[in-house]
N, C-alpha and C positions, 0 to 999 in steps of 0.2 A: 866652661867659661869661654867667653868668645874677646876678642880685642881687635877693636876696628882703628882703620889708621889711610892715610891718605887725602884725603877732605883739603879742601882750599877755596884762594877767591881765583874765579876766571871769569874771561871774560865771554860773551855770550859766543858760541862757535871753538873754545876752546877745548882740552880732554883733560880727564883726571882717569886716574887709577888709582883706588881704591882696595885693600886687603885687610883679610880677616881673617885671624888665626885664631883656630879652636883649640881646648885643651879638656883632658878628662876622658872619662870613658865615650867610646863610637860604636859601641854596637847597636842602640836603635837607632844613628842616625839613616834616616832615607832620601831626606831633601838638606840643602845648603841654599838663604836665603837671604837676599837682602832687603831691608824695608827702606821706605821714608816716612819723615814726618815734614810737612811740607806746614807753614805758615800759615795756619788758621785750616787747616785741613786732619785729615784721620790719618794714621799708618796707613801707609797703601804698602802691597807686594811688587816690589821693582824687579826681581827678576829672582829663578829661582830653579838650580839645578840638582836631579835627582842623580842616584847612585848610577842608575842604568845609562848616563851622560846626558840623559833627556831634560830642556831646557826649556822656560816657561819665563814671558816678557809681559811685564802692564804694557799696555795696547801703545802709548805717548812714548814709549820709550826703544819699542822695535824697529832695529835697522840701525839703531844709536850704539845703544849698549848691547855688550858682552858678558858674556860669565862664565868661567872656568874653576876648575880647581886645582890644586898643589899636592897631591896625595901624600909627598914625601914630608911635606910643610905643614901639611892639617891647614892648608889656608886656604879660603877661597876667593875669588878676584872678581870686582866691577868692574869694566874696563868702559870707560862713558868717552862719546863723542858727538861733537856736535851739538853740546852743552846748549840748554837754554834755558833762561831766566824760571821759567815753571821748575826747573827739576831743582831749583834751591828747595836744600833741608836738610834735617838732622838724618842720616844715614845711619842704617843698625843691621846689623847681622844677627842669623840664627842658626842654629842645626832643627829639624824638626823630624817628629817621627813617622813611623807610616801614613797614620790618620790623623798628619799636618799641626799636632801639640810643636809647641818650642821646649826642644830640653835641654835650653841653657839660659842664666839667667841673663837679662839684658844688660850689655854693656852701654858705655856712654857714648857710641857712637861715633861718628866724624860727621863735621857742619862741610857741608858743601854751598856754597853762593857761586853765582851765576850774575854777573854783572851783564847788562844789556848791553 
């Protein structure tokens, strides 16, 4: 089970911080991930870090955003900066296994806006 939390309105140039806390069994997990669902668009993968700390950004969002994790907390963290009106959307976390499956079910996310 994942539970996403942090989400708000900013204004364009502003930061959120963003956390997800996973529960349940971890031993397939290999990657911690976050998506979007952006406004008339598909999930995209917003950023997404592996066990070994190795870290993976959609291309729009390098140099912006951060991602870490809480190993004592089971949480992992967005840390967004420099917000802009494209990065509004539904935000969702996952754990996923070797060969990139989600194995949790999806939570309801956190709505992120981005005012111009």
């Amino acid at each position: 089970q994942v539970v996403e939390s942090g989400g708000g309105l900013v204004q364009s140039g502003g930061s959120l911080r963003l956390s997800c806390v996973v529960s349940g069994s971890s031993f397939e997990i290999m990657h911690w991930a976050w998506y979007r669902l952006g406004p008339g668009s598909p999930r995209d993968l917003v950023a997404m870090i592996s066990n070994d700390g190795t870290t993976n950004f959609l291309d729009s969002v390098k140099g912006r955003f951060t991602i870490s994790r809480d190993n004592a907390k089971n949480t992992v963290i967005l840390h967004m900066e420099s917000l802009k009106p494209e990065d509004t959307g539904l935000y969702y976390c996952n754990v996923l296994s070797g060969n990139s499956e989600a194995l949790a079910s999806w939570g309801q996310g956190t709505q992120v806006t981005v005012s111009p």
